[in-house]
KEKE-3310 file (N, C-alpha, C; in steps of 0.2 Angstrom, whole numbers, plus 5000, padded with zeros to 4 digits):
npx = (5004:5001:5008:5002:5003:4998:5004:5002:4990:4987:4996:4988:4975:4982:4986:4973:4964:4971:4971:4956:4956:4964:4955:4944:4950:4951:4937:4932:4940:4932:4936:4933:4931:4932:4921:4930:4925:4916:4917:4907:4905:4910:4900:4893:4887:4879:4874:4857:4846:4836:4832:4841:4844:4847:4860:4878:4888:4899:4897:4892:4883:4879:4881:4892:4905:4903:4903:4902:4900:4904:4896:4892:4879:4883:4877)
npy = (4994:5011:5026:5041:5056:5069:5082:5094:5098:5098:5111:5120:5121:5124:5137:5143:5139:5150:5162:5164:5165:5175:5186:5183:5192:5202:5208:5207:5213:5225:5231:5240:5226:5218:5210:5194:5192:5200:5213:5221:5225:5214:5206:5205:5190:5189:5178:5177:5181:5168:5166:5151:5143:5150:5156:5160:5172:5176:5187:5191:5202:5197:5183:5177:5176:5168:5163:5153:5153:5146:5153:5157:5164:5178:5184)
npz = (5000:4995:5003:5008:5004:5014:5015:5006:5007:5022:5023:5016:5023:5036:5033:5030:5041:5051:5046:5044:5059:5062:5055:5065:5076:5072:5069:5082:5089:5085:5075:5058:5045:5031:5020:5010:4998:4991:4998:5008:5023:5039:5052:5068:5074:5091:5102:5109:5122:5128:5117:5112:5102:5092:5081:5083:5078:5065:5049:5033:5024:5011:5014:5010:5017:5031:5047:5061:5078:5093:5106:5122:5129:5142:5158)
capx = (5000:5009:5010:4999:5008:4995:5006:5000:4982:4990:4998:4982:4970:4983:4986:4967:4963:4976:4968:4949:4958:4964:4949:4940:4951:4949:4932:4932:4944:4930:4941:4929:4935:4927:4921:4938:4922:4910:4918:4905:4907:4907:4895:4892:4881:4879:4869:4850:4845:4831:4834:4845:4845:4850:4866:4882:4895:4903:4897:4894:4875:4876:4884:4899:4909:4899:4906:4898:4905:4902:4899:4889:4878:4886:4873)
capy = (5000:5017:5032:5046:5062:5078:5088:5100:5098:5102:5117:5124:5121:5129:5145:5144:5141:5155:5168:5166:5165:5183:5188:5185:5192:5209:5208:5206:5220:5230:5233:5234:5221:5217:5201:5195:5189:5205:5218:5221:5226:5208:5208:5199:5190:5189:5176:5182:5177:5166:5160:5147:5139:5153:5155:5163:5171:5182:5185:5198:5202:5193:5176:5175:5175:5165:5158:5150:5152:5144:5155:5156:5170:5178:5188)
capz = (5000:4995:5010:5003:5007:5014:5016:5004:5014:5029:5023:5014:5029:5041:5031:5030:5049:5054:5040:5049:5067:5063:5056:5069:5080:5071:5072:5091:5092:5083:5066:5051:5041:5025:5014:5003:4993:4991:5000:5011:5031:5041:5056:5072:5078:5096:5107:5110:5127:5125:5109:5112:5096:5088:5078:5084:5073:5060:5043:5028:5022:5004:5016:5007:5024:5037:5052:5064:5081:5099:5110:5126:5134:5149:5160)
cpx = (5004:5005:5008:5002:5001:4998:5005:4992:4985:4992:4993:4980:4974:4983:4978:4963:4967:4975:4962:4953:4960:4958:4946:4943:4951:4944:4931:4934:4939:4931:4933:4931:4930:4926:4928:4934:4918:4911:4916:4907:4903:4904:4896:4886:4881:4873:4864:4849:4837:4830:4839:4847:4847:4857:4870:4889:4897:4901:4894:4884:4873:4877:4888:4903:4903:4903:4903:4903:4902:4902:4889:4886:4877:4881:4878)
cpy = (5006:5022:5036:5050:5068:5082:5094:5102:5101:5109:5122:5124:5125:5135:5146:5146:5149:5161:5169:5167:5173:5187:5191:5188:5201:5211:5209:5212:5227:5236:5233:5233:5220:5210:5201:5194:5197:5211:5221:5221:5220:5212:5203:5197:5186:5181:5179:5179:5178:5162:5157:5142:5145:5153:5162:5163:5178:5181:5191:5197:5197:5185:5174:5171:5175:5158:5157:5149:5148:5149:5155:5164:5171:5182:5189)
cpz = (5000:5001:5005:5009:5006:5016:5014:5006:5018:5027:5021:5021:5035:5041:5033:5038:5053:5051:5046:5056:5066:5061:5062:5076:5080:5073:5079:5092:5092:5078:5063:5049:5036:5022:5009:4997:4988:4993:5006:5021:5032:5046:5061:5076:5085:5101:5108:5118:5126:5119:5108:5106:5089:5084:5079:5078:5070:5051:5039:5026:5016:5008:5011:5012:5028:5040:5058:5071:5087:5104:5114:5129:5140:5150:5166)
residu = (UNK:UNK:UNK:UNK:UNK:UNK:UNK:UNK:UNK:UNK:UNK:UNK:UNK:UNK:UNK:UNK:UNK:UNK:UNK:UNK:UNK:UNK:UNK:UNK:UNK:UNK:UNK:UNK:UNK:UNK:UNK:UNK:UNK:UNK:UNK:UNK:UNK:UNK:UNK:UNK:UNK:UNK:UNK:UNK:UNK:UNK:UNK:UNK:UNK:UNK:UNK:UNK:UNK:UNK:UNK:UNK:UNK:UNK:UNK:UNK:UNK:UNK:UNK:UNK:UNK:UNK:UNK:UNK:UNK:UNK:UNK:UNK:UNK:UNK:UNK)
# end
């Protein structure tokens, strides 16, 4: 059996993961950062309290950039 090499996977995905990680880190800071798709000012979307089945995240109005994050509401 031959030994498949993803190295080049792996290099993509971690450029990738470490692109959004700053993103979103702008974002938080309260940069406006824009779509690299559409240009567009990203947005956040916050926890509602009460609506727990909401969706948490960061994303542009047309949905180019949508990310989906985990976050919990602190009272």
């Amino acid at each position: 059996m031959a030994k498949m090499d993803f190295s080049v996977i792996n290099d993509t995905t971690a450029k990738s993961f470490i692109e959004q990680k700053n993103l979103i880190k702008r974002v938080f800071k309260g940069n406006t950062v824009l779509c690299p798709v559409c240009n567009q000012a990203l947005s956040m979307k916050l926890p509602v309290k009460g609506q727990e089945d909401s969706v948490s995240g960061i994303c542009c109005k047309k949905g180019c950039t949508d990310i989906e994050l985990d976050m919990e509401l602190v009272i």
